[in-house]
C-alpha positions as CSV (number, residue, x, y, z in Angstrom):
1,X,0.0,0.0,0.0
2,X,1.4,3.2,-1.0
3,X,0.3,5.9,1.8
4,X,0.9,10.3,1.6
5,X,1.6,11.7,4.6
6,X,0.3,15.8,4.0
7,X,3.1,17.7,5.8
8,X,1.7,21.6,6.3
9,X,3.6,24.6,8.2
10,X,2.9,23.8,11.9
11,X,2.6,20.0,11.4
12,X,3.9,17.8,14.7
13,X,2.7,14.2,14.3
14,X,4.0,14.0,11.0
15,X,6.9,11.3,12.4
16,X,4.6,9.2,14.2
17,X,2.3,8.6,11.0
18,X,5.0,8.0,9.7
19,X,6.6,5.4,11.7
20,X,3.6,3.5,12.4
21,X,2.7,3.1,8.1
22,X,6.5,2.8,7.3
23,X,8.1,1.0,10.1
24,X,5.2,-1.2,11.7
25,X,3.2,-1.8,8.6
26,X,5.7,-1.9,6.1
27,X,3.8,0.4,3.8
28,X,5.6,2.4,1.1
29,X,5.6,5.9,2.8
30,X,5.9,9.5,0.7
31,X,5.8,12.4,3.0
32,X,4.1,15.3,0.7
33,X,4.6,18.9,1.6
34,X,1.9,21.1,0.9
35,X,2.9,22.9,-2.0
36,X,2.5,19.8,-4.0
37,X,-0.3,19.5,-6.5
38,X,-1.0,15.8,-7.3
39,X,-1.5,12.7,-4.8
40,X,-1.7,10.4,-8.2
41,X,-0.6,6.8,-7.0
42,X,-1.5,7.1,-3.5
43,X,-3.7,4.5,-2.1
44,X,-4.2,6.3,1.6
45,X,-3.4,10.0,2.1
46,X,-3.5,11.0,5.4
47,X,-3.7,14.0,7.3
48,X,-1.7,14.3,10.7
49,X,-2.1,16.5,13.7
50,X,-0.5,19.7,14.7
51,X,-0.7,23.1,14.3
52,X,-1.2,23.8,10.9
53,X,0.0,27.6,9.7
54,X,-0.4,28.1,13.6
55,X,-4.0,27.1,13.7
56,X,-4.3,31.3,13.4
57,X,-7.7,32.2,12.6
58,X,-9.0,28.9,13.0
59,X,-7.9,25.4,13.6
60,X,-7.5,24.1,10.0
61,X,-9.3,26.9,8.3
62,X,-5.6,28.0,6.3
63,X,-4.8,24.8,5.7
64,X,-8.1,24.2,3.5
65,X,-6.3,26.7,1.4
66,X,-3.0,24.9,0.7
67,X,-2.5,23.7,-2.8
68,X,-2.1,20.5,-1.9
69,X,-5.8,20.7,-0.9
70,X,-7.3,20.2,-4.6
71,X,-5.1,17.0,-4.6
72,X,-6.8,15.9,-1.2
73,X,-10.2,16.4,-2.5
74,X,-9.7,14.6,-5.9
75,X,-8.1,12.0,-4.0
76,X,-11.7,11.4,-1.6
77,X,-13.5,11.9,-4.6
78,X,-12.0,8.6,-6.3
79,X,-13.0,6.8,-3.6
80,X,-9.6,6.0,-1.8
81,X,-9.1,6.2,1.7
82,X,-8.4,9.7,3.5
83,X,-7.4,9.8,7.1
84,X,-7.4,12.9,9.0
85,X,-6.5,12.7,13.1
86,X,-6.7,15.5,15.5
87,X,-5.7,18.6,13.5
88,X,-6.5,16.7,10.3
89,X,-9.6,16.1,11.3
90,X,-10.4,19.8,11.8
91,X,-8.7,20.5,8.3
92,X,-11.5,17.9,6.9
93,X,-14.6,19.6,8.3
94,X,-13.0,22.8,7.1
95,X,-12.6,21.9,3.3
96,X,-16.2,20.2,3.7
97,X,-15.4,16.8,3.4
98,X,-16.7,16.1,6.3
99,X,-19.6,17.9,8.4
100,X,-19.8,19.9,11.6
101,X,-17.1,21.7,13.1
102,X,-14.4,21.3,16.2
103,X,-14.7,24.1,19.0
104,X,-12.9,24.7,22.0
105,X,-13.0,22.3,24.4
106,X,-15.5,23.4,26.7
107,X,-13.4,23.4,30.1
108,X,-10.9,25.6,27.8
109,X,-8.1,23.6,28.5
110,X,-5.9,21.6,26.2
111,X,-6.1,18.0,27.3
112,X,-3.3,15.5,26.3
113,X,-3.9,12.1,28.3
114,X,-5.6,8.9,27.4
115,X,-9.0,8.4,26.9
116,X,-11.8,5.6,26.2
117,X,-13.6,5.4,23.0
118,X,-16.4,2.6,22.0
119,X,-16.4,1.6,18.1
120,X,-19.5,2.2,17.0
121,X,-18.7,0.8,13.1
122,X,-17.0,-1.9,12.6
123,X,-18.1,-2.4,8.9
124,X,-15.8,0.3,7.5
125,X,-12.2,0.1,6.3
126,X,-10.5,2.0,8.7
127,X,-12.2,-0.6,11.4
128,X,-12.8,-4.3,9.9
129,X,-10.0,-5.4,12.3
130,X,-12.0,-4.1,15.5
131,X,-15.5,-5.6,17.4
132,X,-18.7,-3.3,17.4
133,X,-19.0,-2.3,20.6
134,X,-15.1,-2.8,21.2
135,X,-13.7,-0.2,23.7
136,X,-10.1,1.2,22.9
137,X,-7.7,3.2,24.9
138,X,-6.4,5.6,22.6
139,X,-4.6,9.1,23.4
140,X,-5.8,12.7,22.6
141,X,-3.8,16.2,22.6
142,X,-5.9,18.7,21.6
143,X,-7.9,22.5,22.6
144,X,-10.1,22.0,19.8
145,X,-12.2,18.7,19.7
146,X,-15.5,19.3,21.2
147,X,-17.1,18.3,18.1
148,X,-20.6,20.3,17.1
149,X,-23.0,20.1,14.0
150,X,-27.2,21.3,13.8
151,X,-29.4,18.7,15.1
152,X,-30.7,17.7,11.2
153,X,-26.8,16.7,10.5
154,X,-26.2,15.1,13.5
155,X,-29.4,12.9,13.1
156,X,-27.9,12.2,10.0
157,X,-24.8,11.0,11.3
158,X,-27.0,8.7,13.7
159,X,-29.0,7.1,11.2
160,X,-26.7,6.4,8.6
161,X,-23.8,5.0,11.2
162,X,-21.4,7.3,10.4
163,X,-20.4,7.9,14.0
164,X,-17.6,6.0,13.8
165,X,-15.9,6.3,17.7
166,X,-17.4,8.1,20.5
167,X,-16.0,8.3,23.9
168,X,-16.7,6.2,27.0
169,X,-15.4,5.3,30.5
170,X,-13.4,1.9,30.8
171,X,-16.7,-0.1,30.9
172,X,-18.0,1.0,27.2
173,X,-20.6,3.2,28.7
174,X,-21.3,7.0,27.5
175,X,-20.8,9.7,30.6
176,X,-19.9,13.2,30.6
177,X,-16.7,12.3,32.8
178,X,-15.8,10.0,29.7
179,X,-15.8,12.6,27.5
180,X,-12.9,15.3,27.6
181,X,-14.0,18.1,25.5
182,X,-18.0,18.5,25.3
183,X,-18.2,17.1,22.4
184,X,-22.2,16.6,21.1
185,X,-23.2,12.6,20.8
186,X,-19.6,12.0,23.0
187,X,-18.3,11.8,18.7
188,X,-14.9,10.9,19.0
189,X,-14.8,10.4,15.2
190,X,-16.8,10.3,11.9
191,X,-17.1,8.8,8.4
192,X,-18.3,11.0,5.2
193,X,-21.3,9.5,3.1
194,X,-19.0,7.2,0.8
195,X,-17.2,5.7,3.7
196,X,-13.6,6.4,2.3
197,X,-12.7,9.8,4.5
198,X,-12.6,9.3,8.4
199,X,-12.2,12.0,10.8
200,X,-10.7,11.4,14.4
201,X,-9.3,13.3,17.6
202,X,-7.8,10.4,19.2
203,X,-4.6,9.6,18.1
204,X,-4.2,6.2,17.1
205,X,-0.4,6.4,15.7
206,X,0.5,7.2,19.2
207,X,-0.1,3.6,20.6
208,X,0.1,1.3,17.5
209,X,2.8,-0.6,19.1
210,X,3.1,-2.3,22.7
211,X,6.7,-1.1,23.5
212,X,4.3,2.4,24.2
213,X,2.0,0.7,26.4
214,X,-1.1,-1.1,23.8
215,X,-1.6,-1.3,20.4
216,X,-5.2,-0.8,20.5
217,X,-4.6,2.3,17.6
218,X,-2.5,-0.1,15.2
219,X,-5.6,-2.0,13.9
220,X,-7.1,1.0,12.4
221,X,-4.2,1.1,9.9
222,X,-4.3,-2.7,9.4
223,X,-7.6,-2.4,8.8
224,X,-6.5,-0.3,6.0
225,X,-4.2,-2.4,5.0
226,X,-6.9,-5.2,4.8
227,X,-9.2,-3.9,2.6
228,X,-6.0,-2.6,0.3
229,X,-4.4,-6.1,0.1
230,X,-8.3,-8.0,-0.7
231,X,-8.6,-5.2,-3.5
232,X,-5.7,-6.1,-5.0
233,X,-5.9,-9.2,-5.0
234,X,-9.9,-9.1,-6.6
């Protein structure tokens, strides 16, 4: 599988992308600075957390202007898989590729610990590999992840399943304790209409391997690499 990792001004979790799709999956790995224009070849682009452009303005909102951008969308629009975590994810509801928005987290604190989120999906290709229902420690680092949308779209998002993670305690059960940012429906991620561009906070690179303490992130990209490996092989 032959993955883009987007690399903008202000980008931090670039490496660990990186790493996990290079050095634990074995995946042929391009990292793609911004200023590019094509992401022809690439079976997964991704887009990684940080800061992008300094997250002036407004988390991701400068980034959806980057050239690489038109690349990013043609890319979704072929139907190949688009990943976007943390910062990426807020890049992805800025370009409109996926719905809603990330505000500030409503204790106005930026929260960087581990957290609990339930899969809610497991008939996707980002999560074949995991149980519906499964419960995953996975870490976040973020101000901005209190995810909000108008009640219509997040209906939508109900109905048609495309609430892909939402946060939990340890048990699998939806509290306000469990979730660290106020985000609406405890969404921890979402999928678009097509099922090809997914939209996280947590950051599953940051415990793909058990030499960091779990690997409960690493089966999201094997998941990936799943549904890649049946493709090509019909």
């Amino acid at each position: 599988m032959k993955a883009a990792v987007i690399i903008f001004p202000g980008s931090n979790c670039d490496i660990d992308m990186v790493h996990v799709l290079r050095d634990v999956l074995g995946c042929e790995v391009t990292e793609v600075w911004h200023l590019e224009h094509s992401l022809d070849g690439f079976d997964l682009v991704t887009l990684p957390g940080g800061f992008t452009y300094g997250d002036y303005l407004r988390c991701g909102a400068l980034a959806r202007f980057s050239p690489v951008m038109d690349a990013v969308l043609k890319h979704a629009a072929e139907g190949k898989a688009l990943l976007g975590v943390c910062n990426g994810f807020q890049v992805l509801t800025e370009c409109g590729l996926l719905p809603g928005a990330l505000l500030r987290n409503t204790d106005i604190r930026f929260r960087c610990q581990d957290v609990f989120i339930r899969v809610e999906n497991e008939r996707t290709v980002f999560t074949s590999l995991y149980q519906r229902g499964q419960v995953l420690r996975i870490p976040i680092a973020h101000a901005e992840g209190n995810y909000y949308a108008d009640e219509a779209t997040l209906k939508r998002l109900e109905d048609e399943q495309r609430i892909i993670f939402r946060y939990c305690n340890a048990q699998g059960e939806r509290e306000a304790a469990a979730n660290p940012n106020g985000a609406l429906h405890d969404i921890a991620g979402i999928i678009n209409e097509q099922g090809n561009v997914l939209g996280m906070m947590p950051h599953p690179e940051r415990l793909s391997e058990d030499i960091l303490g779990g690997s409960d992130g690493r089966w999201l990209f094997e998941s990936l690499l799943k549904d890649w490996k049946e493709k090509v092989n019909g």
